[in-house]
Backbone as CSV, one residue per row, in Angstrom:
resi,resn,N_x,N_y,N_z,CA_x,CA_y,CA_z,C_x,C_y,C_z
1,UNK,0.821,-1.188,0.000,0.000,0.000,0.000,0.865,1.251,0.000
2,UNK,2.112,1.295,0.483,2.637,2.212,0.992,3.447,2.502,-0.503
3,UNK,4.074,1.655,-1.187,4.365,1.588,-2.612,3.078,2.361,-3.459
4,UNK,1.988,2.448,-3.903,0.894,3.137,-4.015,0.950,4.381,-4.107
5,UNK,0.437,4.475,-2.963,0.834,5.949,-2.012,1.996,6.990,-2.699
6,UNK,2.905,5.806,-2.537,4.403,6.742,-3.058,4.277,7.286,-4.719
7,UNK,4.004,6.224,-5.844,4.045,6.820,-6.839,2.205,7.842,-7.244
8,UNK,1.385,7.558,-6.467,0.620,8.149,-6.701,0.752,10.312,-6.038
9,UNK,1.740,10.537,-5.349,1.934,11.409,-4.374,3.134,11.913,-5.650
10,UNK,3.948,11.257,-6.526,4.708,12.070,-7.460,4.211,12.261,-8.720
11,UNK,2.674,12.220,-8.890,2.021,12.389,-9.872,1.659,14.247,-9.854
12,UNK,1.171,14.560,-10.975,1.322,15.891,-11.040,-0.496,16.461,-10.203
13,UNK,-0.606,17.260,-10.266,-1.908,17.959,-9.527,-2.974,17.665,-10.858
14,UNK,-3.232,17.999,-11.883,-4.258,17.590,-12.942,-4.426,15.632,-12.741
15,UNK,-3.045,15.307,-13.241,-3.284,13.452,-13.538,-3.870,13.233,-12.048
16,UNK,-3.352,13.782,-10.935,-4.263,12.846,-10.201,-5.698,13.602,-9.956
17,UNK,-6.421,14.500,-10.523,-7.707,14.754,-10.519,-8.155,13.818,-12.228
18,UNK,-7.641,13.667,-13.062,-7.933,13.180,-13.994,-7.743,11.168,-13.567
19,UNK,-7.239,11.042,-12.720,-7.009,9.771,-12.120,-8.330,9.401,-11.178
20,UNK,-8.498,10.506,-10.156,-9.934,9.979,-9.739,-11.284,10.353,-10.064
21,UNK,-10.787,11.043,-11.324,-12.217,11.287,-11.884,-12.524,9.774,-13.007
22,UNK,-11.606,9.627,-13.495,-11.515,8.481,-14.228,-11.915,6.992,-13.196
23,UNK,-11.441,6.765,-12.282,-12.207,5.713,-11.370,-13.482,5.731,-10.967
24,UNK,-13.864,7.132,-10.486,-15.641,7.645,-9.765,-16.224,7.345,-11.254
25,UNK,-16.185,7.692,-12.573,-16.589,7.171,-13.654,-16.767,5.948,-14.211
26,UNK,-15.144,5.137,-14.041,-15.458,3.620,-13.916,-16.348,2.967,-13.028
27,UNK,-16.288,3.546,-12.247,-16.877,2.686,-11.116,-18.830,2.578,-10.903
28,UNK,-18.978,3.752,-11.195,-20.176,4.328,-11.740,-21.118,3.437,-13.107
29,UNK,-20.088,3.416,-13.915,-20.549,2.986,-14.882,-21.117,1.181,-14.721
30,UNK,-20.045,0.242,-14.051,-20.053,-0.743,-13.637,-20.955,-0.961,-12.631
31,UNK,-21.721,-0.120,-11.995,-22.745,-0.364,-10.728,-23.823,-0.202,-11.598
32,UNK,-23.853,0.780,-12.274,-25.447,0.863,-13.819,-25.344,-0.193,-13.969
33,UNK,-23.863,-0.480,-14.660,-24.454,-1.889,-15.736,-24.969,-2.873,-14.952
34,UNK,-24.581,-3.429,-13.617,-25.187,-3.805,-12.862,-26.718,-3.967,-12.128
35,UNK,-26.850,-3.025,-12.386,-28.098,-2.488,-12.298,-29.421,-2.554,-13.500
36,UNK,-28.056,-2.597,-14.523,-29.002,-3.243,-15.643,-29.632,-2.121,-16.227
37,UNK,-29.838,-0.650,-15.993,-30.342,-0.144,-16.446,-29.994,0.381,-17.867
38,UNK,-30.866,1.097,-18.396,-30.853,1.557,-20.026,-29.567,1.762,-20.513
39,UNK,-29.179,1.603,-22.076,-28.121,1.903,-22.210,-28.300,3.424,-22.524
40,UNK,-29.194,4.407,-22.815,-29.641,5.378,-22.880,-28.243,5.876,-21.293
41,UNK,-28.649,5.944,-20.378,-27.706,6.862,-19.536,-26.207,6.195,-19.322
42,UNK,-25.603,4.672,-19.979,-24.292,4.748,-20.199,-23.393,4.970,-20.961
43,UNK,-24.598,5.143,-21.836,-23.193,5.905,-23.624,-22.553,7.460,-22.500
44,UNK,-23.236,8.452,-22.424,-22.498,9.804,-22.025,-21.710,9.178,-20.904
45,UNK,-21.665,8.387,-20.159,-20.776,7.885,-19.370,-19.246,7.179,-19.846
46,UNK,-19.958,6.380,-20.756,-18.605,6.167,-21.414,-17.926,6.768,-22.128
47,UNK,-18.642,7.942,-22.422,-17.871,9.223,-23.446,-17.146,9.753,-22.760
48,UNK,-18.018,9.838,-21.360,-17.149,11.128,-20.615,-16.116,10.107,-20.142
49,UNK,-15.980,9.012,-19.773,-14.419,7.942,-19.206,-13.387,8.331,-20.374
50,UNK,-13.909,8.082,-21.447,-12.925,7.957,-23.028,-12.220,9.649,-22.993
51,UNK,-13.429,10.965,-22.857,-12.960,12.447,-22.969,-11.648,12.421,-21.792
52,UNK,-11.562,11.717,-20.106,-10.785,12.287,-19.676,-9.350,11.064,-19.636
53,UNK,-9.576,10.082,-20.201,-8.639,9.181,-21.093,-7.988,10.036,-21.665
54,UNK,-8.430,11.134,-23.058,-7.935,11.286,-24.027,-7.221,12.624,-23.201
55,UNK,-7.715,13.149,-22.201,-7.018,14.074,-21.584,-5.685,14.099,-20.916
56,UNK,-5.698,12.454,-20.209,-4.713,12.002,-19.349,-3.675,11.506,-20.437
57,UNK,-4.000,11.175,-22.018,-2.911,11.043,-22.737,-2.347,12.123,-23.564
58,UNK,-2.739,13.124,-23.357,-2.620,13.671,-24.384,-1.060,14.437,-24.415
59,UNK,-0.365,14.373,-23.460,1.592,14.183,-23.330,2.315,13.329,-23.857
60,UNK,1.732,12.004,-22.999,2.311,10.787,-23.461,2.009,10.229,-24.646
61,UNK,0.867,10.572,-25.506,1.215,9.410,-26.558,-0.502,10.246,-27.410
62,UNK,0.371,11.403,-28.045,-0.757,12.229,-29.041,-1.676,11.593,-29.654
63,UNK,-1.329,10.573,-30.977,-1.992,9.652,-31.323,-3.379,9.414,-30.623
64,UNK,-3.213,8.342,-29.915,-3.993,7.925,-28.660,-4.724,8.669,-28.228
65,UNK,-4.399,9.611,-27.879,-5.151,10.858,-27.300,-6.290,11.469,-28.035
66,UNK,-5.972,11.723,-29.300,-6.709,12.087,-30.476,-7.788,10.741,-30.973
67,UNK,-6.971,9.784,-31.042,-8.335,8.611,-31.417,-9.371,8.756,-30.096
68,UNK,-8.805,8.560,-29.017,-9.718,8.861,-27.955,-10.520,10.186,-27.969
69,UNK,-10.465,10.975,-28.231,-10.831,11.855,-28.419,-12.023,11.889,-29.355
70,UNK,-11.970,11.390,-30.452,-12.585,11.167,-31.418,-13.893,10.336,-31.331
71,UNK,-12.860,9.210,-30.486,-14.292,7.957,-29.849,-15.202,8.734,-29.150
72,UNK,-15.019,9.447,-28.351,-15.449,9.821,-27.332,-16.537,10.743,-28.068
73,UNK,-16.105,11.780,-29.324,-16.983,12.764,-29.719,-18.136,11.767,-30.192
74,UNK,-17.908,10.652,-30.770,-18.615,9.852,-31.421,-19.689,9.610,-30.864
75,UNK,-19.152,8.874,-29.388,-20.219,8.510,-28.549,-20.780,9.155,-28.188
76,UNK,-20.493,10.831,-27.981,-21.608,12.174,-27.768,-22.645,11.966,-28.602
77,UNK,-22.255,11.888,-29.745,-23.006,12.261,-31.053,-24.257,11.019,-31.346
78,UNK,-23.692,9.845,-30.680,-24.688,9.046,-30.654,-25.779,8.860,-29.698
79,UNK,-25.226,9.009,-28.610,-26.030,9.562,-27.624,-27.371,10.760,-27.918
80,UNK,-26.712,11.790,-28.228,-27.308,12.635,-28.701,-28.423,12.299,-29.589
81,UNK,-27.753,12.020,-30.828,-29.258,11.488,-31.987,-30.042,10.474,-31.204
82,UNK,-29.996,9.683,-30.425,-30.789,8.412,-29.971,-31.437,9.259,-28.774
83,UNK,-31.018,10.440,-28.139,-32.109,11.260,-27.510,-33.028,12.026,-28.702
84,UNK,-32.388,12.604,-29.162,-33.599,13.532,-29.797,-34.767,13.005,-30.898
85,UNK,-33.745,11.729,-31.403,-35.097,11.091,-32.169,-35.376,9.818,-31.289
């Protein structure tokens, strides 16, 4: 635990808000699905996991960052049309 601790404490001030926003999201998402409910309220969920993915890469490995990025607009966009029509 204490190993943990240590490299999570030399992480920068954004990655680790982009670190536990990214878990409260995972974690979230996995208690819905659980729950079984509509996929109607887990697409924007999984958009928004993929948007701060593409955030947390976007130093390390551009590429990546940008496909994520992309997925992510996607899944807005689908979301979106499957609300309004």
């Amino acid at each position: 635990m204490n190993r943990i601790a240590t490299i999570f404490s030399k992480k920068k001030g954004y990655k680790k808000v982009l670190f536990i926003l990214g878990i409260i999201c995972s974690l979230s998402i996995i208690v819905l699905a659980i729950m079984q409910l509509p996929v109607d309220v887990l697409e924007p969920l999984v958009g928004v996991l993929m948007l701060i993915q593409s955030l947390g890469y976007w130093k390390k490995n551009r590429n990546l960052a940008i496909f994520s990025l992309l997925v992510a607009l996607f899944i807005f966009f689908v979301a979106i049309t499957k609300f309004v029509f």
